[in-house]
N, C-alpha and C positions, 0 to 999 in steps of 0.2 A: 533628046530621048524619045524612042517610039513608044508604041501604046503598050506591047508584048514585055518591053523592060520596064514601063511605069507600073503596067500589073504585076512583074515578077515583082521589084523593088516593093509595092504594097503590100503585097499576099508574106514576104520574107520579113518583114519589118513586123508586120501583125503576129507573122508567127514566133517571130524571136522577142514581142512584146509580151504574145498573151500567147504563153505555151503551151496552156490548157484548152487552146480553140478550139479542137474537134471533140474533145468532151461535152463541151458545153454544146455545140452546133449537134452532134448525135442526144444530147440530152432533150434538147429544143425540139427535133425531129421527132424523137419518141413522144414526147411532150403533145406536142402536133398530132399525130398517129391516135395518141389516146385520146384526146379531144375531138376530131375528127369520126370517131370508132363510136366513142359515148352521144356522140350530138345524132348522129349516124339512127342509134338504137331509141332516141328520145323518138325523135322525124318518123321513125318505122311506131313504133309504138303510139304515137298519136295518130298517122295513120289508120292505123286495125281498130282505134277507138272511134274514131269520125266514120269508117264504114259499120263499123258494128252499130252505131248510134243509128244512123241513116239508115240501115236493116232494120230495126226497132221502131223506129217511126215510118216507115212506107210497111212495115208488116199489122202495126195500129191504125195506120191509114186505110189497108185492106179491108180489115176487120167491120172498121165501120162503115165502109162500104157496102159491104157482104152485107152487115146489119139494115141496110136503108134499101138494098134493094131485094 
């Protein structure tokens, strides 16, 4: 048996096992999509936090600056 008929024979067996497989593999992927999407907007959002902070502190850093000289 080649590799092309060991694949078909496993791909045809899984699907004749588990007939719901591309539900579940589109479910997984959406699944995937939204985790990806969400973790996505946490990364961006702690991002714009750590440069806002770092704005806030070199703009109090200024200030006392300005004050001493």
């Amino acid at each position: 048996m080649n590799k092309e008929n060991a694949f078909g024979t496993v791909t045809g067996t899984a699907g004749a096992t588990f007939p719901w497989w591309s539900t579940v593999v589109d479910a997984a992927t959406g699944a995937n999509q939204l985790m990806v999407g969400v973790l996505g907007l946490v990364v961006l959002g702690l991002t714009v936090r750590k440069m806002w902070l770092e704005s806030q502190i070199a703009s109090r850093r200024l200030r006392e600056f300005d004050r001493e000289h």
